[in-house]
C-alpha positions in Angstrom: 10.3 8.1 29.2 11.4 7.8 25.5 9.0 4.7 24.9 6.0 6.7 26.3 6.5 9.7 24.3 6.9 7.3 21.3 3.5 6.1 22.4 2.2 9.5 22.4 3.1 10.4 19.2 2.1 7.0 17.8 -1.1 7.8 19.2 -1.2 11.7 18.1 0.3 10.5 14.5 -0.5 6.6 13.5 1.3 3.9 14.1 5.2 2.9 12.6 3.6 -0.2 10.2 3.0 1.0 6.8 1.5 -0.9 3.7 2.0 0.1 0.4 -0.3 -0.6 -2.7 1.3 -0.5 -5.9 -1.0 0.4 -9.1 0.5 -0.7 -12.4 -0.9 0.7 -15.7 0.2 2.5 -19.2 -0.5 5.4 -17.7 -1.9 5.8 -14.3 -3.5 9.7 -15.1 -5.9 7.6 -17.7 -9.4 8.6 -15.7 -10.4 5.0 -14.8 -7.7 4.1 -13.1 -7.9 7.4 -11.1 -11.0 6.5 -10.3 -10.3 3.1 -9.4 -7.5 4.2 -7.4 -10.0 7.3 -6.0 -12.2 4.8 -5.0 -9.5 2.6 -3.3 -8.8 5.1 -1.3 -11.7 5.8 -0.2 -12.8 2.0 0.3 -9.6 2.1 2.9 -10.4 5.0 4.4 -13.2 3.9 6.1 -10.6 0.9 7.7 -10.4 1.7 11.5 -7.5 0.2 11.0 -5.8 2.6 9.2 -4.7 5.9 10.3 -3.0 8.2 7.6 -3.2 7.9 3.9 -0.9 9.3 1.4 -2.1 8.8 -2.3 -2.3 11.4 -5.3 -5.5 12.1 -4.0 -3.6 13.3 -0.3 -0.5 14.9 -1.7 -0.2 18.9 -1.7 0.9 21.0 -4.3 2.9 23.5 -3.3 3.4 27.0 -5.0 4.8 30.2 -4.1 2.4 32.9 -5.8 2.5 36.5 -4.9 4.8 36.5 -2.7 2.5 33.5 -0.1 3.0 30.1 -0.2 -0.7 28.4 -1.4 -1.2 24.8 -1.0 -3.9 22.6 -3.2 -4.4 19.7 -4.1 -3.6 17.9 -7.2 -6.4 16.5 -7.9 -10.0 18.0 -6.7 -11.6 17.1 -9.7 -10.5 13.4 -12.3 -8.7 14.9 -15.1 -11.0 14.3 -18.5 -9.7 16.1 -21.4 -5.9 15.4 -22.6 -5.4 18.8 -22.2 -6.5 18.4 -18.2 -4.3 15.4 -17.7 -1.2 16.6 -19.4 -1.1 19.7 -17.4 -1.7 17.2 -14.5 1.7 15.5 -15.3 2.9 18.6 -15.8 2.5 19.5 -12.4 3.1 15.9 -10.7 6.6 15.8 -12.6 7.5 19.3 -11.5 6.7 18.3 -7.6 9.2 16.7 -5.1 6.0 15.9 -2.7 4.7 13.8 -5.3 7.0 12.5 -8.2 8.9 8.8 -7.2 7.0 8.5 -4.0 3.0 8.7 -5.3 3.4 8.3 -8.6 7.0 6.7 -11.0 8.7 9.6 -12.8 7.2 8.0 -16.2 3.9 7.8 -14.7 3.2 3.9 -15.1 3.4 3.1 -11.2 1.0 4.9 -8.7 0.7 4.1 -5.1 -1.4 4.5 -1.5 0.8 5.0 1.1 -0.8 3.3 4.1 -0.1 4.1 8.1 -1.2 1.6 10.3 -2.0 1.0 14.4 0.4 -1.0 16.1 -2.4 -3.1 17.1 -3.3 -4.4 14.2 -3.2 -8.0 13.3 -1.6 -8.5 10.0 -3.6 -11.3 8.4 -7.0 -9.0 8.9 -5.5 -5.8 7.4 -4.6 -7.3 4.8 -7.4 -9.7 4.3 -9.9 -6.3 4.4 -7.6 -4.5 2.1 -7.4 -7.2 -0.6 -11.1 -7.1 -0.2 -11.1 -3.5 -0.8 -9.2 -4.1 -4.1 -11.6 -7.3 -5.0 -14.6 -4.7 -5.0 -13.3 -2.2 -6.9 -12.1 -4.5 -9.9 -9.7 -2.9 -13.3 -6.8 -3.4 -15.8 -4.3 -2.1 -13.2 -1.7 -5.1 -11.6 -1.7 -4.5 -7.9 1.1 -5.1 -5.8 1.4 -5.4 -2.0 4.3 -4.0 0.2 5.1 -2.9 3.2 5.8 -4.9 6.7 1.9 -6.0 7.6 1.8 -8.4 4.1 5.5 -9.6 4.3 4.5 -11.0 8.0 1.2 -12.2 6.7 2.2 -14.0 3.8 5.6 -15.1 5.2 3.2 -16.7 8.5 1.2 -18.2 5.7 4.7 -20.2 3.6 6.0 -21.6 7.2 2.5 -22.7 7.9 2.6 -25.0 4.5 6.3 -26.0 5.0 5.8 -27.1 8.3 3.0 -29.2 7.2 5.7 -31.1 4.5 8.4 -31.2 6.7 6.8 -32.6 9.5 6.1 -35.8 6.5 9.1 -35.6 4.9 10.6 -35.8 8.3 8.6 -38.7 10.1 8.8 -40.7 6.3 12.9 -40.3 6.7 12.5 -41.5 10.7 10.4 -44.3 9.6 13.2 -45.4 6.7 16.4 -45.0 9.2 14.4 -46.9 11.6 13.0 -50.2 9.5 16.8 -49.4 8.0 18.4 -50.0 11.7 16.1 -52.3 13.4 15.8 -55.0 10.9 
């Protein structure tokens, strides 16, 4: 019973595999990189693969005003002016929804948060999704994480060491044996 409503709310909610993209910049509220990042996101969006996505573009803000709790988000509109994107930081460092988990406390690191289907094959996901990034070229470093790319690129190393051990291996037979039968 467990397992089925686990399936349920796997189905109702995304799957358990999550990938995580990692933007790295001087300062991720610069306007191109937002928009790189804006465009990412929607790029990934449009994966079947994929069911939820949490970036700065996703996360609320919450406020209590009058007495009501209203919830925007941070960004409708790319931040232009200084003025714009300092009151931006202003408002990401001030938020537990979004400071350390979107975006690094001195605002060099950004990430998309990615929930995946438990049916998706890992090479393809991330194949698509370095694809994805390929299109949408910038100054940011991008960095991979999450369960989906450690399988894929781990499948990929024992793939290539195989392929030399199996030599190194019938090269050492081949020695012991001209060693042996001589």
């Amino acid at each position: 019973p467990s397992r089925i409503n686990n399936h349920e709310i796997e189905d109702i909610f995304g799957g358990d595999e999550i990938m995580i993209l990692i933007f790295e910049t001087d300062d991720v509220l610069n306007p191109q990189t937002l928009k790189r990042i804006k465009s990412i996101r929607k790029g990934l969006n449009k994966l079947d693969e994929v069911g939820q996505i949490m970036s700065l573009f996703d996360v609320k803000n919450l406020k209590g005003e009058g007495g009501m709790l209203v919830s925007e988000s941070f960004l409708d509109v790319i931040p232009q002016t200084e003025e714009e994107i300092e009151s931006l930081r202003k408002d990401l460092s001030e938020s537990n929804m979004a400071k350390n988990i979107v975006v690094s406390e001195d605002f060099t690191l950004a990430t998309i948060i990615l929930s995946l289907g438990n049916d998706v094959k890992d090479e393809e996901i991330v194949s698509k999704v370095e694809s994805i990034i390929s299109e949408n070229p910038g100054n940011e470093k991008v960095y991979f994480g999450g369960l989906p790319y450690l399988k894929s690129v781990i499948a990929g190393e024992i793939a290539g060491d195989m392929k030399r051990l199996m030599i190194i291996g019938l090269v050492i037979m081949l020695i012991m044996l001209y060693i042996f039968l001589r």
